[in-house]
C-alpha positions as CSV (number, residue, x, y, z in Angstrom):
1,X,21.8,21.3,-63.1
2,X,25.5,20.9,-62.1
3,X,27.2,23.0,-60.9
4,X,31.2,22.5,-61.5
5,X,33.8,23.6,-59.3
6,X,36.1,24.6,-62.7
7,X,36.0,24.8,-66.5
8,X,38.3,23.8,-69.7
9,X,37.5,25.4,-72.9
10,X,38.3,23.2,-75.8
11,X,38.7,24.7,-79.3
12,X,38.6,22.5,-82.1
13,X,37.9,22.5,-86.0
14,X,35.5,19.8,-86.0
15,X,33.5,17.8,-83.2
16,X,31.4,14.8,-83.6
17,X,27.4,16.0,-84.3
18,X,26.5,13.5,-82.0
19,X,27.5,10.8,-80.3
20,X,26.6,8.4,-82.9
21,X,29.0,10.3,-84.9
22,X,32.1,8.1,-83.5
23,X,34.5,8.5,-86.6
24,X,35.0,12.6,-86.2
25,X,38.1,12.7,-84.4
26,X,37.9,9.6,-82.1
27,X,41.0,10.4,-80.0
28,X,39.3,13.6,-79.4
29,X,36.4,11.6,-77.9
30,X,38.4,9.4,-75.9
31,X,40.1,12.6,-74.3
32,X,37.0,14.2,-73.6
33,X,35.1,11.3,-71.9
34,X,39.0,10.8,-70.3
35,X,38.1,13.9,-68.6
36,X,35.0,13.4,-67.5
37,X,35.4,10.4,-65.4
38,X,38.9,11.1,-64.0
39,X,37.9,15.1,-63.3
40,X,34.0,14.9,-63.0
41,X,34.4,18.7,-60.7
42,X,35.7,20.0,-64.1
43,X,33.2,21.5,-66.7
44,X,34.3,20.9,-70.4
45,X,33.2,23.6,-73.0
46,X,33.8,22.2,-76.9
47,X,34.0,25.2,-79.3
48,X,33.7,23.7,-82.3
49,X,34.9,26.0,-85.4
50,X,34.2,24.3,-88.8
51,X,32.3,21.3,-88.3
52,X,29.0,20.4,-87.5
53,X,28.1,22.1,-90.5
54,X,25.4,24.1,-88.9
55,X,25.5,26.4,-86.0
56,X,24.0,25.9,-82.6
57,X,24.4,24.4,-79.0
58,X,23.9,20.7,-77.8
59,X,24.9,18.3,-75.6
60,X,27.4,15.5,-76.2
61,X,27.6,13.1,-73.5
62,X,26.4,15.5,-71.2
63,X,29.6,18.3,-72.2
64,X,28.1,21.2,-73.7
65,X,29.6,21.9,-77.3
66,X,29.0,25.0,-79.4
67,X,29.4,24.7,-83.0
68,X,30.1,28.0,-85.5
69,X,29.6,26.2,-88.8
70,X,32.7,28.3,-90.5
71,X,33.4,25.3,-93.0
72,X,34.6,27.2,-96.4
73,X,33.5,30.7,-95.7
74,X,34.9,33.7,-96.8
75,X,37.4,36.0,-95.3
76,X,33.8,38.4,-93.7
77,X,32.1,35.5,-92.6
78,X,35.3,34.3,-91.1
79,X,36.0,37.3,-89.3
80,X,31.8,37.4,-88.2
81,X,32.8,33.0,-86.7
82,X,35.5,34.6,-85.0
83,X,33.4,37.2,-83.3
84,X,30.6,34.7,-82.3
85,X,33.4,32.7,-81.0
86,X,35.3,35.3,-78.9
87,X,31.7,36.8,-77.6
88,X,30.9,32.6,-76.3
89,X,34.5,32.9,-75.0
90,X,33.7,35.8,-73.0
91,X,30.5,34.4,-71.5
92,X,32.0,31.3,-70.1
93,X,35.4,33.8,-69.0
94,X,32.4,35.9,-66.9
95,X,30.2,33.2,-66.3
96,X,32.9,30.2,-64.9
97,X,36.2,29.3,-63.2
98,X,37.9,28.9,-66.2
99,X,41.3,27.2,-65.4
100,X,42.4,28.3,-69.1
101,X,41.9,26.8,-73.0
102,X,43.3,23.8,-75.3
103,X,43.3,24.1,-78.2
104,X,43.7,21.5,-81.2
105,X,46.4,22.2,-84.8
106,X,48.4,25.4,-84.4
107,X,45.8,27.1,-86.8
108,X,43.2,29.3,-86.7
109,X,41.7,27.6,-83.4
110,X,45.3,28.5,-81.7
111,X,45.6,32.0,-83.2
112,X,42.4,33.0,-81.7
113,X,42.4,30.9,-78.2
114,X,46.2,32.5,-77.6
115,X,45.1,35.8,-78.4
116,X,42.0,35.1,-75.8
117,X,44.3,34.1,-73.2
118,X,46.7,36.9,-73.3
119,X,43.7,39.4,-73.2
120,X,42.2,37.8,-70.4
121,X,45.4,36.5,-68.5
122,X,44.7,32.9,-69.1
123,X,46.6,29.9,-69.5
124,X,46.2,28.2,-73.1
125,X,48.0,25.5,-75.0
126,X,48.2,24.3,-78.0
127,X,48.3,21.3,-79.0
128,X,50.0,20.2,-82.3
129,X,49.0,17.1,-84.1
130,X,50.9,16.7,-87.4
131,X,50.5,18.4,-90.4
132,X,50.2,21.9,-88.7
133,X,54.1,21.6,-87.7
134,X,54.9,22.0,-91.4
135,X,56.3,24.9,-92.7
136,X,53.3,25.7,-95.0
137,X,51.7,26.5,-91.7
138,X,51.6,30.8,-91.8
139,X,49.7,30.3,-88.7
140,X,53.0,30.2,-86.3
141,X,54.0,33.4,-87.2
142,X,50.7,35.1,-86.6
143,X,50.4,33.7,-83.0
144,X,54.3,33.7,-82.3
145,X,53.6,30.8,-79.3
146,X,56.0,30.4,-76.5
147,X,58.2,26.6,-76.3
148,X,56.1,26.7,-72.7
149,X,52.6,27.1,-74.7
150,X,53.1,24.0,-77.0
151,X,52.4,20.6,-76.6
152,X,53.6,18.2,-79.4
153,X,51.5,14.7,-80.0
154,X,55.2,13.4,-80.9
155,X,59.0,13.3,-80.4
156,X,58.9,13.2,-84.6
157,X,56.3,16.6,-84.6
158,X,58.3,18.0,-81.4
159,X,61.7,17.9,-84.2
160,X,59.5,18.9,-87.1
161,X,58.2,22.0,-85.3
162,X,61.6,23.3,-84.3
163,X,63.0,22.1,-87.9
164,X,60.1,24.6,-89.8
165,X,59.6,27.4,-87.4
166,X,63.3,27.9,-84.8
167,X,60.8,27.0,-81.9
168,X,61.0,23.9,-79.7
169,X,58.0,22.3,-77.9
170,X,58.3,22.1,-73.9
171,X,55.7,19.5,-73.6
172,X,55.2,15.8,-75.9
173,X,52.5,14.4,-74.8
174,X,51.2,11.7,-77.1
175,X,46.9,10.9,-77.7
176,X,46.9,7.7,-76.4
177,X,44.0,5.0,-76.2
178,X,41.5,3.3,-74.4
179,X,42.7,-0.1,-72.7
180,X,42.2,-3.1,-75.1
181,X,39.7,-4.7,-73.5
182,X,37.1,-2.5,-73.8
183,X,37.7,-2.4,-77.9
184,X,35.4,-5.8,-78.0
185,X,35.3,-7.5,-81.3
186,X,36.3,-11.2,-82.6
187,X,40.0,-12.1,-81.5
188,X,40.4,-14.8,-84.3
189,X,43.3,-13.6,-87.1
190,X,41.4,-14.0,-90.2
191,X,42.6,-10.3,-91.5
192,X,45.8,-10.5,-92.9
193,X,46.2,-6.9,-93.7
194,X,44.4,-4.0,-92.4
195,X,44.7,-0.6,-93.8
196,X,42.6,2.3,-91.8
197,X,42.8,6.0,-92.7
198,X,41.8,9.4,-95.0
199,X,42.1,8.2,-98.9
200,X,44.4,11.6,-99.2
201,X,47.2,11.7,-101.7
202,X,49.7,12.1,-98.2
203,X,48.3,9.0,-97.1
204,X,49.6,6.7,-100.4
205,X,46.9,4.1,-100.2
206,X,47.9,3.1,-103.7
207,X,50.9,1.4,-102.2
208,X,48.4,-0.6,-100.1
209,X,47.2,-1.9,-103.1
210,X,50.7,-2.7,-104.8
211,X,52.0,-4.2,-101.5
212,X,49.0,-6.5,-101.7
213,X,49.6,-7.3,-105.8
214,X,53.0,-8.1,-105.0
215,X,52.4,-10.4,-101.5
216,X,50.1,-12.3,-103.7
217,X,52.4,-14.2,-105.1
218,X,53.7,-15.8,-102.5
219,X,50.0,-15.9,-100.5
220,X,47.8,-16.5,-103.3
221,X,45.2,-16.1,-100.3
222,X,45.9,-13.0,-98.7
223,X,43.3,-11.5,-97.0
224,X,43.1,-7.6,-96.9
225,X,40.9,-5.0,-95.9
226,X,41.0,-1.3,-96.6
227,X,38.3,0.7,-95.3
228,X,38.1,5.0,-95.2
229,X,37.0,7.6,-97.7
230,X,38.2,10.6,-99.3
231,X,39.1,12.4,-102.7
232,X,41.3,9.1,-103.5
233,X,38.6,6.9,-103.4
234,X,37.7,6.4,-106.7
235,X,41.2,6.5,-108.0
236,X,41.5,3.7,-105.3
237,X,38.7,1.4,-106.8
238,X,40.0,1.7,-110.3
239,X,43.8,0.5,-108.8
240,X,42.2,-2.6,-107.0
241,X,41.0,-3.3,-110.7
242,X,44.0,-2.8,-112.6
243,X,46.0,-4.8,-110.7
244,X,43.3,-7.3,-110.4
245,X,43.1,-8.0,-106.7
246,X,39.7,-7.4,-106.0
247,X,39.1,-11.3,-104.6
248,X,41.9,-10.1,-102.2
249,X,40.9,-6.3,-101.0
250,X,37.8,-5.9,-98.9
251,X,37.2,-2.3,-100.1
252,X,34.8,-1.5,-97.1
253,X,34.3,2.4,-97.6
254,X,34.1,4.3,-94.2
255,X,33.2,2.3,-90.6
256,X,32.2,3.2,-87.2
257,X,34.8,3.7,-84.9
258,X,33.7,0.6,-83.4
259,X,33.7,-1.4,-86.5
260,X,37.3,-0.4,-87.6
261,X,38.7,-1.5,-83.7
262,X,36.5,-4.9,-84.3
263,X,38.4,-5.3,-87.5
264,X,41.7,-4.4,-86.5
265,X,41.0,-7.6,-83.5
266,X,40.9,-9.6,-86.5
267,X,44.1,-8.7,-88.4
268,X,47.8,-9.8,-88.3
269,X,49.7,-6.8,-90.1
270,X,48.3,-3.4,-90.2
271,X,50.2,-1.3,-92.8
272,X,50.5,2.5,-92.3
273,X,51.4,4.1,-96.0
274,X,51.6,7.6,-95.2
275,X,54.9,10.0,-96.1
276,X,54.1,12.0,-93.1
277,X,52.5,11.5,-89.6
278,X,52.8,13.4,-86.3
279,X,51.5,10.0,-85.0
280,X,48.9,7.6,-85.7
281,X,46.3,7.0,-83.6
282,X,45.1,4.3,-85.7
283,X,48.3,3.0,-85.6
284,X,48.4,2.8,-81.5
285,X,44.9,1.6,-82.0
286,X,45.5,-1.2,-84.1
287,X,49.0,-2.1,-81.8
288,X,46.6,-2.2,-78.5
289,X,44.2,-4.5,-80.8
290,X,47.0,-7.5,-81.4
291,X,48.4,-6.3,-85.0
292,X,52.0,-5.7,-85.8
293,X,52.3,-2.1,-87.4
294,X,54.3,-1.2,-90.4
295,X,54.8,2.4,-91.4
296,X,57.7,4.8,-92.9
297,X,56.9,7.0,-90.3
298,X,58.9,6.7,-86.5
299,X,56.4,9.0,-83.9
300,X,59.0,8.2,-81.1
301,X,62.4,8.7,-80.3
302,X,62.7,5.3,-78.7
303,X,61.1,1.8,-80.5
304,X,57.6,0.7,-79.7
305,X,56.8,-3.3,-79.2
306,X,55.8,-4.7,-82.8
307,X,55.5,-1.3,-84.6
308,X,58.2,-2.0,-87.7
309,X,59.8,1.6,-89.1
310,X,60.8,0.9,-92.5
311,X,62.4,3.2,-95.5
312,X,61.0,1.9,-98.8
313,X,57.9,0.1,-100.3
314,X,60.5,-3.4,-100.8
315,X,61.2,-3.2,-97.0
316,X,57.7,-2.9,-95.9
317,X,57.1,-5.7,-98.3
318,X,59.9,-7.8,-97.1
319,X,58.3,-6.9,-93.3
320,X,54.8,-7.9,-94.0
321,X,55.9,-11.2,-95.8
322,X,58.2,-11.9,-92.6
323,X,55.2,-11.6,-90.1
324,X,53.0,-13.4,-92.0
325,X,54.9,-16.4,-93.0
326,X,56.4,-17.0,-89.7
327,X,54.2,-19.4,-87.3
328,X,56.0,-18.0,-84.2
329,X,54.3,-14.6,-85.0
330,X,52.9,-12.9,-81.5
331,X,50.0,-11.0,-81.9
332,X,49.2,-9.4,-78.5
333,X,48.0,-5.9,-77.4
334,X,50.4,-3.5,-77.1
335,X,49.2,-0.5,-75.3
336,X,52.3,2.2,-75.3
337,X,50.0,5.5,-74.1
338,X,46.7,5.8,-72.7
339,X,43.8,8.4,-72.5
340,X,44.2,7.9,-68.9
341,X,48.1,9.3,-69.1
342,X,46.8,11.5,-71.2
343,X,44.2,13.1,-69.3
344,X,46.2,13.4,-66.3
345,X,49.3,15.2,-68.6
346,X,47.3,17.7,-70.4
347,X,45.5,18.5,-67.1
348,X,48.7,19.1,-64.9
349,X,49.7,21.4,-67.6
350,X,47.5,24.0,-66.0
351,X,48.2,23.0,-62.6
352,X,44.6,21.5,-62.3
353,X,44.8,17.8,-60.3
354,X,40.8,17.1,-58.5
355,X,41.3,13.7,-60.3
356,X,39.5,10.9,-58.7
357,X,41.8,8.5,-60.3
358,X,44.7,7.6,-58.2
């Protein structure tokens, strides 16, 4: 067995069962295997709170994750995952180097890695994603984080932290993605619009579906594909049907992570629908795969080659019509972060650098 020089203890709320199991937090993945290859002294531990929904240890390309199975439980059984968890957190604290913990949404994985660290004399970020920067979160108040403790996916969830809870993130570091070339898939443009995400009432797939009813009439052809799944599915389905586009929506339910990257090689305009986003890694995904992006949502302070910010449903119309209809149209990756930046930012965060990546 290896023996590692160092350790980083990753707490999460859900963590792919296996590694067949690609569309469980794919940036996540990326990260990890990031990790590996640029710091291969370093020993990754994935604590995984809620999902797998059983409990036990396994190996995922070769890191050794632990998962607590706490999906849904009651306020006992909650406080018995949070004792399991500490107790695992102690064993690795006596048993490793531990350079100090990550952890993933300013939630319940925060509250108890901060409370961890402070205990033990640890270093331990957190870092936010999106939704868990809103001011529904009670969680911030509970672990009452330092500026220097918080790492923000966004300049927009840096603002929209400080906005709901007085404190500002020191640290934006974005999840970027893997180099284009290895995505693979068919480069020819037959995908006029792509849609990719959760079918969650935040996300606002049904404008998807309007967007592509209205576009219709001036490309009778349009090509669309909208793949994911969720508690708007159904609802979904029954839209496509009442505005009678179903010739025109390729209603693909959920794909590999592999599949979706494949598809997005084939499409023109990806539209983003959702009213809120710390930011989108299937929007960066589908920018370093050749598509123009749409969304209501701006991640960065500063614009981002071919990713279109718009205000209303007629704008991001009026955008997608634009892109389509003109010949001159560019579709070429656009790769604004990587998991190799990435990697190497989270890492210097806790003054760790045995990269073997210059």
């Amino acid at each position: 067995m290896r023996k590692y020089e160092k350790s980083l203890v990753i707490l999460t709320p859900g963590f792919p069962k296996n590694e067949a199991d690609t569309t469980c937090i794919p940036f996540l993945q990326d990260f990890i295997l990031e990790l590996n290859e640029q710091f291969p002294n370093l020993k990754i531990d994935i604590l995984a709170f809620d999902y797998p929904l059983n409990s036990g240890t396994y190996s995922w390309n070769k890191n050794e994750v632990v998962s607590f199975n706490g999906w849904k439980k009651g306020n006992i059984k909650r406080l018995y995952k949070w004792l399991l968890i500490w107790r695992r957190m102690k064993k690795i604290r006596s048993s490793q180097n531990l350079i100090g913990l990550l952890s993933l949404w300013c939630g319940e994985c925060a509250f108890l890695g901060n409370l961890f660290a402070k205990r033990n004399h640890l270093a331990h970020f957190c870092w936010i994603q999106g939704q868990d920067a809103k001011i529904e979160n009670k969680y911030i108040a509970r672990i009452k984080p330092l500026p220097a403790e918080l790492i923000a996916i966004s300049d927009f969830n840096q603002k929209e932290f400080e906005k709901n809870h007085t404190i500002r993130p020191r640290h934006v570091i974005p999840a970027g993605i893997k180099p284009p070339e290895l995505f693979g898939g068919n480069e020819i443009r037959d995908i006029d619009i792509l849609g990719v995400g959760s079918f969650i009432p935040l996300k606002q797939y049904h404008l998807f579906i309007e967007i592509i009813y209205k576009i219709r009439q001036f490309f009778p052809e349009v090509k669309a594909v909208l793949s994911g799944k969720g508690p708007e599915q159904e609802r979904l389905k029954m839209a496509i049907v009442n505005y009678k586009v179903e010739g025109n929506i390729d209603f693909t339910g959920e794909l590999s992570h592999d599949k979706i990257l494949n598809e997005m090689k084939r499409g023109k305009v990806f539209l983003h629908t959702s009213n809120y986003e710390g930011f989108s890694v299937a929007c960066m995904e589908a920018l370093g795969s050749g598509c123009h992006v749409i969304s209501f949502t701006k991640p960065m302070q500063y614009d981002i080659k071919h990713w279109h910010v718009v205000q209303t449903i007629s704008e991001m119309l009026e955008t997608a019509k634009s892109i389509l209809n003109n010949p001159d149209s560019v579709y070429e990756p656009v790769l604004p972060f990587t998991t190799r930046e990435t990697a190497k930012s989270i890492l210097q965060l806790y003054n760790y650098s045995d990269s073997n990546i210059s």
